[in-house]
C-alpha positions in Angstrom: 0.0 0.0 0.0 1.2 3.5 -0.6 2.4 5.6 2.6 1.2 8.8 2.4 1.9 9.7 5.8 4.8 11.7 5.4 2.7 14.1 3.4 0.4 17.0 4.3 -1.9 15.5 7.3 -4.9 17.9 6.6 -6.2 18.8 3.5 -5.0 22.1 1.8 -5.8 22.0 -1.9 -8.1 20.0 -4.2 -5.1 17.5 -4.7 -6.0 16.5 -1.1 -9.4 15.5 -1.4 -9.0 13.6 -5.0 -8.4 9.7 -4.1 -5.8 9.1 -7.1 -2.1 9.2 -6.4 -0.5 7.8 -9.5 -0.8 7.3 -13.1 1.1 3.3 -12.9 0.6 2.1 -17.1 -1.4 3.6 -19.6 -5.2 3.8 -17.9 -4.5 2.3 -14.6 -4.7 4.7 -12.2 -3.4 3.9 -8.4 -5.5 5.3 -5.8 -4.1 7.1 -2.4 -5.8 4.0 -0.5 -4.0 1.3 -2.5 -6.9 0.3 -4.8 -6.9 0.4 -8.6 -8.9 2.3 -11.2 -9.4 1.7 -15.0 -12.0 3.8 -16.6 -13.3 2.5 -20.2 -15.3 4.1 -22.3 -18.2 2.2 -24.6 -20.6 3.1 -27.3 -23.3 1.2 -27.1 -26.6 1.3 -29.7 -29.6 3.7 -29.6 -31.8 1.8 -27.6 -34.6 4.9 -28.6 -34.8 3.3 -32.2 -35.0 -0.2 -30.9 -37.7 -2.3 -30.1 -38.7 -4.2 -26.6 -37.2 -7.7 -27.5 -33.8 -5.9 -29.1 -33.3 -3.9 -25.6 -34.2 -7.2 -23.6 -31.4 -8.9 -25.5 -29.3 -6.3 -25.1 -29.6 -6.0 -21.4 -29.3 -9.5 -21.1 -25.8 -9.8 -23.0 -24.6 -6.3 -21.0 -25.3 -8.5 -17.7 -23.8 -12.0 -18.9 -20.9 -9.9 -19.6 -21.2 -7.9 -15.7 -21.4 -11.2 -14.1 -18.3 -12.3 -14.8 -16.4 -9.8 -12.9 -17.5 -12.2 -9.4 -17.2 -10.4 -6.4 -14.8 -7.3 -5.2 -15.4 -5.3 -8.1 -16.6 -1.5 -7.7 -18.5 -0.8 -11.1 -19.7 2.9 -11.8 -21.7 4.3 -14.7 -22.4 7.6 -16.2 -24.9 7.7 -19.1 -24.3 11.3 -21.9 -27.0 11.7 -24.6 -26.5 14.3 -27.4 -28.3 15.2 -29.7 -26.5 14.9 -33.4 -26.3 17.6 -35.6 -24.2 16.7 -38.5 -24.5 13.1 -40.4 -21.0 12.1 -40.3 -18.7 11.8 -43.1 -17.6 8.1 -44.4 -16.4 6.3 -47.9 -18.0 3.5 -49.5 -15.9 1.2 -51.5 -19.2 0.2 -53.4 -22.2 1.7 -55.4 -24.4 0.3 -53.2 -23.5 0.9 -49.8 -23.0 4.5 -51.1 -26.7 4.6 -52.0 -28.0 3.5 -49.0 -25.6 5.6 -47.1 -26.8 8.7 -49.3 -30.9 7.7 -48.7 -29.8 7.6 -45.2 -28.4 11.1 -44.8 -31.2 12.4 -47.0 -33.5 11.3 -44.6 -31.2 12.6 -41.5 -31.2 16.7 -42.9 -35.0 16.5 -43.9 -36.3 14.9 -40.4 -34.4 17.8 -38.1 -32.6 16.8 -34.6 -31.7 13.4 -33.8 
């Protein structure tokens, strides 16, 4: 475990009150109380456009995969919506999937926000 001890025994600045002491490898944060962090970062699918038995399998592969972490494992969420306001760019190597891709963003600047 890391000593801190020797350091400032009351808190004095922000630095203080934050629980991380050290950036150990690339993500892996080592916290002041010997613990480790490792924040990841997902994308999942709009679950707005989907339909009841899509977002049950959904939630059911999201907890198979949960599961597996057993026990002693802190896991914390935070969920950020945005609205989209430009179709993004992308290349096609074919015809078709152009097409589609073009139909698509069509349909994106005529409907609004999404």
């Amino acid at each position: 475990m890391l000593n801190l001890s020797e350091f400032r025994a009351r808190p004095h600045a922000l630095a203080d009150y934050l629980p991380w002491a050290a950036l150990i490898a690339p993500g892996i944060v080592l916290n002041k109380d010997g613990s480790l962090q490792r924040t990841l970062r997902y994308r999942g699918p709009d679950l707005e456009s989907s339909g009841p038995e899509e977002r049950i399998a959904y939630t059911a592969r999201v907890n198979n995969a949960l599961r597996r972490f057993g026990s002693g494992w802190a896991l914390f969420f935070e969920a950020a919506r945005r609205q989209s306001t430009d179709y993004p760019d992308a290349s096609f190597p074919g015809a078709a999937s152009w097409l589609i891709d073009e139909e698509r963003r069509h349909l994106f600047e005529e409907g609004g926000t999404h």
